[in-house]
N, C-alpha and C positions, 0 to 999 in steps of 0.2 A: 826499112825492111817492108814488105811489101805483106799485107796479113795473110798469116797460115805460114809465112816463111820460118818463124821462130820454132813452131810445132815440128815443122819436118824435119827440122834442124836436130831439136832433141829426140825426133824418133832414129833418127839417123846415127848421131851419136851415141844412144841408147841400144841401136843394134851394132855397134862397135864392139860397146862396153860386154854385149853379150854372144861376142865372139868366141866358139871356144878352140883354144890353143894345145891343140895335145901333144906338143913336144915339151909343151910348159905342164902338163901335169906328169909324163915321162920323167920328165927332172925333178919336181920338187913332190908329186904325188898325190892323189886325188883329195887330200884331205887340205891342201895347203892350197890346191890350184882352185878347187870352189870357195875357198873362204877368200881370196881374192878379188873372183869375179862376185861372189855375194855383197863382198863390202864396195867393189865397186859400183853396183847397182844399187847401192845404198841399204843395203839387208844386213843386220846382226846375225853371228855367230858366238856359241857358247861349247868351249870342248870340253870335254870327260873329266869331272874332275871340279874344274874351274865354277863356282858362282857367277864368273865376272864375263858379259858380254862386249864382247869385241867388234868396234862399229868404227875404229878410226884405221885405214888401210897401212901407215905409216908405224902403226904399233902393233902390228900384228908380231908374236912372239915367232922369234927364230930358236933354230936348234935341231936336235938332230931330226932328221927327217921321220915323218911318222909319229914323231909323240902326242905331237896334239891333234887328236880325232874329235870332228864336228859333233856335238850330239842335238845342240839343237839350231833351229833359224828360226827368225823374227823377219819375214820379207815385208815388215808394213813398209808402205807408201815406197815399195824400191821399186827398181826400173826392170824387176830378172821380166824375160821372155823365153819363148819356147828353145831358141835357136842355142840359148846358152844351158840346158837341161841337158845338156853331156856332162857336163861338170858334177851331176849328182851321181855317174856311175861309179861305183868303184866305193862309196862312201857306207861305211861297214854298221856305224854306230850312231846313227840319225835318230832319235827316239819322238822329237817331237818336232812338227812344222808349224809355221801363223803363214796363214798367206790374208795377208790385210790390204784391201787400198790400193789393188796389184792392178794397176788399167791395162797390162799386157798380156794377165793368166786368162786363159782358155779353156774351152774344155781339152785341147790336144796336150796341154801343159799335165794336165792332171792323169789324164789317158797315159802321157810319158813317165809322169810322175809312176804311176800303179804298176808300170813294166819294168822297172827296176830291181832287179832280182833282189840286191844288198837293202833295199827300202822294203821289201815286201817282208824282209824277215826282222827288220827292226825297227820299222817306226810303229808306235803305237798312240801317236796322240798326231790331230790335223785339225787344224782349225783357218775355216776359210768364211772371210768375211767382206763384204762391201767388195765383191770382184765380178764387176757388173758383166762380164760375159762369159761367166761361166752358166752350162745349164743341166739340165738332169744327164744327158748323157755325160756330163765330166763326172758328176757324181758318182753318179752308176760304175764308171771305171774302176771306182774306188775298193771296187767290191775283191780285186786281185792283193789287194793293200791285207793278206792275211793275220796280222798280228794287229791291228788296227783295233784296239781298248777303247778308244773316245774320237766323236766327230761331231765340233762344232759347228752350225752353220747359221749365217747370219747374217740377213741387207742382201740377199741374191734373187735378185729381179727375174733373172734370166732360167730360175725354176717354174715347170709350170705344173709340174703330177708330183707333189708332193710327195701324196700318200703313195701311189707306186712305186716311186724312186726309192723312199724308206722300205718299203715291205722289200722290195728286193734286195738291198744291203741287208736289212735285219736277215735275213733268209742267209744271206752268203757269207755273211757276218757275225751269228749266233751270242757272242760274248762283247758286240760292240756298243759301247754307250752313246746315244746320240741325242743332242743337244741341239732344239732349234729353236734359232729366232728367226723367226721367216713370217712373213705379212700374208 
């Protein structure tokens, strides 16, 4: 294989994985069809209820449709990208995010992420770390993220106005706790 062939290979395959399919979330429903494309990208899922994360595609629980509601993800070291962030609408009961290790999140990920109406009213914990291209304006998005308790941030190179980017969350944010480890 010829070098760089192998790379384009899994970026290629990577934006396969994060195809999204909306006659497949029509049939089986927003909470079964992102937990699909999450594990497919290699991202844990943990529903309502449940202690137990779910990270093997093949065991994900059947049953009647709708029971098991997402509440949290663990995206460390998966492949999600922007293109598959349809899969997050419609998801009612999201309360906490990790985006860890993510080389595909952006700041337009997070911009997507904050426009989610169903996310804006219930996640309340985000923790974003070592996601070397995100930068203040991803942040900054965050500020639509109304219920938003805690915000971890940590290893993001791609910040450069610290202090600005925080004073205007804190400001649009009042009750949000945030948490930095930033150099």
């Amino acid at each position: 294989l010829p070098p760089g062939s192998c790379r384009a290979f899994w970026g290629w395959l990577n934006a396969v994985f994060n195809k999204v399919d909306h006659e497949r979330i029509q049939a089986v429903g927003p909470d079964r069809a992102a937990s699909e494309w999450l594990l497919r990208c290699g991202a844990l899922v943990r529903y309502r209820g449940s202690p137990k994360w779910q990270q093997d595609y093949n065991a994900l629980p059947t049953g009647p449709l709708g029971r098991y509601k997402i509440e949290a993800i663990n995206a460390t070291d998966s492949c999600i990208m922007y293109r598959g962030f349809d899969y997050l609408d419609g998801l009612e009961h999201v309360t906490d995010i990790k985006l860890e290790k993510c080389m595909y999140i952006q700041d337009e990920c997070l911009q997507r992420l904050s426009e989610i109406s169903t996310l804006q009213k219930s996640l309340q914990q985000l923790k974003i770390i070592s996601c070397g291209n995100v930068t203040d304006k991803g942040i900054l998005a965050l500020h639509k993220l109304r219920n938003l308790e805690y915000l971890y941030l940590s290893d993001l190179p791609g910040i450069r106005e610290k202090e600005k980017t925080f004073r205007v969350l804190q400001q649009a944010l009042p009750n949000l706790q945030l948490e930095l480890d930033l150099e």
